[in-house]
C-alpha positions in Angstrom: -0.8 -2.7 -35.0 -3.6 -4.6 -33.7 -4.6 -4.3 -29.8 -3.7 -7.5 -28.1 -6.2 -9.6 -26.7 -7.6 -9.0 -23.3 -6.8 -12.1 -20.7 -9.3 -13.5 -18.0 -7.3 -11.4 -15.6 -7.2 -8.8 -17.6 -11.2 -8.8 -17.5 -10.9 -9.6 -13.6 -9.2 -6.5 -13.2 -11.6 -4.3 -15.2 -14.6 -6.4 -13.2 -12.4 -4.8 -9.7 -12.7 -1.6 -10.9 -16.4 -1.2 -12.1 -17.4 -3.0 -8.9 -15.4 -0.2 -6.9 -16.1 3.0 -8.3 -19.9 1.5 -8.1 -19.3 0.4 -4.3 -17.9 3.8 -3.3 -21.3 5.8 -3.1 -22.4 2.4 -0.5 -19.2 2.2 1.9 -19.6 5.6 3.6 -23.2 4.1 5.1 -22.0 0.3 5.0 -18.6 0.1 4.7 -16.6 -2.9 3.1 -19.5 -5.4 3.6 -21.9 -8.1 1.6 -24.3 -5.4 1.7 -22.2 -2.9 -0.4 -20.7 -5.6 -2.8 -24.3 -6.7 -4.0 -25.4 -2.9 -4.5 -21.8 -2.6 -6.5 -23.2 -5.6 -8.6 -26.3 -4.1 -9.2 -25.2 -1.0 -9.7 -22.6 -2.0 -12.2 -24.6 -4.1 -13.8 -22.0 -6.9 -13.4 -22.9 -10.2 -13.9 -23.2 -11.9 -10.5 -20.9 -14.7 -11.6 -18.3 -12.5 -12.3 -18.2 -10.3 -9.9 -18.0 -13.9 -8.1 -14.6 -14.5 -10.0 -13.5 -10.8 -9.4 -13.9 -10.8 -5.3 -14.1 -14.6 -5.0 -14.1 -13.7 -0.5 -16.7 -10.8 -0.9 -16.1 -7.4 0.2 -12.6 -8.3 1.3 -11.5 -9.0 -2.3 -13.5 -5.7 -2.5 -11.5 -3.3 -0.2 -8.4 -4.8 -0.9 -9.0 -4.2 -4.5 -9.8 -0.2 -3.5 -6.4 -0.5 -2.1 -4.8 -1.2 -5.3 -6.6 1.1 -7.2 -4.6 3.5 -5.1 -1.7 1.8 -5.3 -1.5 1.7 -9.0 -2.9 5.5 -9.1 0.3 6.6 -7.0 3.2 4.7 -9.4 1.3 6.5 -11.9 1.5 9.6 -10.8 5.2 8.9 -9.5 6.5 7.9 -12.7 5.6 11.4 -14.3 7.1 13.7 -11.2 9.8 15.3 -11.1 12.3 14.4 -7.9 15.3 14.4 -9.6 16.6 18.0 -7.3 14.8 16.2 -4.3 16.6 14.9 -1.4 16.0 11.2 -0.8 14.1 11.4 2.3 12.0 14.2 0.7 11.6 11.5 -2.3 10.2 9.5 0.0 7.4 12.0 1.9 6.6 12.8 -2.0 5.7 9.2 -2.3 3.8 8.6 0.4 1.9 12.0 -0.1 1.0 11.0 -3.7 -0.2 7.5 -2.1 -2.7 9.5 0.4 -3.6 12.1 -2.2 -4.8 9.1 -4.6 -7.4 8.6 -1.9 -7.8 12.1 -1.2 -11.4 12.1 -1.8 -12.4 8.8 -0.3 -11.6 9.6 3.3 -14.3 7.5 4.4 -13.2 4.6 2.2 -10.1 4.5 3.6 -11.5 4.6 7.1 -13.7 2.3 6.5 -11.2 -0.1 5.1 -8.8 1.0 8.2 -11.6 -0.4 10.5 -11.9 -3.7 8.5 -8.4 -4.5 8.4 -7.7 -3.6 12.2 -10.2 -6.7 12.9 -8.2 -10.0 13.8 -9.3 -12.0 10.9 -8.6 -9.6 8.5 -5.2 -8.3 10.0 -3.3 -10.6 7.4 -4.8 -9.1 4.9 -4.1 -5.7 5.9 -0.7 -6.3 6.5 0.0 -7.9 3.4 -1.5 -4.8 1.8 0.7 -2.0 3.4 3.7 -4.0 2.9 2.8 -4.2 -0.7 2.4 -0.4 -0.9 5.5 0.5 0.6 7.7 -2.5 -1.8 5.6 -0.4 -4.3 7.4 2.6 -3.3 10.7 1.5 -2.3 10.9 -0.3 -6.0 9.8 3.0 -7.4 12.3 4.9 -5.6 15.0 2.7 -7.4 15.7 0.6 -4.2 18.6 -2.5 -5.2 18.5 -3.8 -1.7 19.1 -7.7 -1.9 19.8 -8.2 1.7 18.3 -7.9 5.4 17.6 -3.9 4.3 15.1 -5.0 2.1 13.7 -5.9 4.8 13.5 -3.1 7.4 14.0 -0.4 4.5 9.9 -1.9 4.1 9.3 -2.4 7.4 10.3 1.2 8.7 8.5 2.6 5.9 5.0 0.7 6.8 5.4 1.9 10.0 5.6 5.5 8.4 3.0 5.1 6.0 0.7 3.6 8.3 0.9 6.4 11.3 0.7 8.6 8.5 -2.4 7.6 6.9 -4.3 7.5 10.6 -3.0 10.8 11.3 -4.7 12.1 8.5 -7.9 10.4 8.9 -8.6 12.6 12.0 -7.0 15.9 9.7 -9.1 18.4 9.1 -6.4 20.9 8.2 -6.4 23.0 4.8 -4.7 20.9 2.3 -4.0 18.6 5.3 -0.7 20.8 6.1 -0.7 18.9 9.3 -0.9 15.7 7.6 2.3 16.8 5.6 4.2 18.0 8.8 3.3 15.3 10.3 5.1 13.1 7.7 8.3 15.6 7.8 8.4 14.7 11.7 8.3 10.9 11.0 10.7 10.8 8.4 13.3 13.2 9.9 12.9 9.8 12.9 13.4 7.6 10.7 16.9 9.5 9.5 18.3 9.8 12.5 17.5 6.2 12.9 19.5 5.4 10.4 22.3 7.3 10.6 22.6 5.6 14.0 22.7 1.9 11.8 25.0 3.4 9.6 27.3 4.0 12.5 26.9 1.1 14.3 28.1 -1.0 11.2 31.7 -0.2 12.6 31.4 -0.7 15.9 33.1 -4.0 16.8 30.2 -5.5 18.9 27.9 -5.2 16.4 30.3 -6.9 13.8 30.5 -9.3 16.0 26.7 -10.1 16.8 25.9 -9.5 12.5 28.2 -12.4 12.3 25.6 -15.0 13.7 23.1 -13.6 11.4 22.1 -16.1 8.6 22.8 -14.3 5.0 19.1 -12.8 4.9 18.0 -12.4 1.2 15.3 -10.6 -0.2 12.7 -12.8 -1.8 12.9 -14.3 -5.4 9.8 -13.2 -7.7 7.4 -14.9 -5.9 7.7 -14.3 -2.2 6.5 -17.3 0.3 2.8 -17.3 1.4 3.4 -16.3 4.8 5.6 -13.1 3.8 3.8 -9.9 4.4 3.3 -8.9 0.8 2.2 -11.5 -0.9 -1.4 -11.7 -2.2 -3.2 -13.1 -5.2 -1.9 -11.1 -8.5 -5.4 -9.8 -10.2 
């Protein structure tokens, strides 16, 4: 059966990649800057008007791309484990494990990227991205959520995720055990959290106050541009 033919965006998506794994060697000394996107080009050998098309905003295209990389590296790797004895919440610290493991040994990278994203103009884009991880996971994790737990079920988890990964920045543990029990602690929160919702769902009052709640809906296949989450498909 022949191959099928590659798209533009399938080429825009090799493009990412070549101009990251060339870039990496550059962010530890310049981070996610102009500087390192042109030695990626050059190093790459990519031609300049592609690269263009490929990170049309620079080295923001750049590190967001790095983040997808990972991304795509954990669903990978999650599709193939084995959590079928697991717990759910323990489902979930595998996850998120597998997501920091994918970038085990690009610390800097990440830290680098961390640094970009916490600046105000880039905080969108950032937040957009950590949302997307954790739909990532939650979709993964066979989440059917169509309501206001869509939601918070992604929200909690950033929140998670997030702590997590800056946790482990400043880990220098063996194996980054502290990382892990780190994780354990901020999950077993989240749990008691919501067996506390799960509770309150028949208390009278809070019937009562969910009733002037508009029927909140997760969002169709293409959320709204303002919705954490939503970024340019690649």
């Amino acid at each position: 059966m022949p191959k099928a033919k590659k798209t533009e965006s399938d080429h825009i998506l090799q493009t990412q990649k070549e101009l990251v794994k060339a870039a990496l060697p550059h962010v530890d000394f310049d981070g996610w800057s102009a500087v390192t996107l042109a030695s990626a080009i050059k190093d790459a050998d990519v031609d300049a008007g592609l690269a263009h098309q490929a990170c049309p905003r620079g080295a923001i295209d750049l590190a967001l791309a790095f983040h997808r990389i990972g991304d795509a590296e954990m669903e990978a790797a999650l599709s193939v484990a084995n959590l079928s004895d697991m717990r759910f919440r323990d489902r979930i610290a595998k996850a998120v494990q597998l997501r920091i493991e994918a970038v085990a040994d690009k610390k800097e990278a990440v830290r680098r990227g961390a640094i970009l994203f916490a600046m105000p103009h880039h905080a969108a884009e950032g937040a957009q991205a950590l949302w997307a991880t954790t739909d990532k996971i939650w979709n993964a994790l066979g989440d059917t959520s169509e309501d206001i737990n869509w939601y918070t079920k992604r929200a909690t988890l950033s929140a998670v995720y997030s702590s997590t990964v800056l946790f482990w920045l400043g880990d220098d543990s063996e194996n980054s055990t502290d990382t892990w029990a780190f994780l354990d602690r901020r999950i077993e929160n989240v749990m008691q959290f919501e067996t506390i919702k799960a509770k309150l769902k028949d208390n009278p009052l809070a019937k009562g106050l969910a009733s002037f709640l508009p029927d909140i809906r997760k969002p169709e296949n293409h959320a709204p541009d303002d919705l954490p989450g939503k970024t340019n498909a690649s």
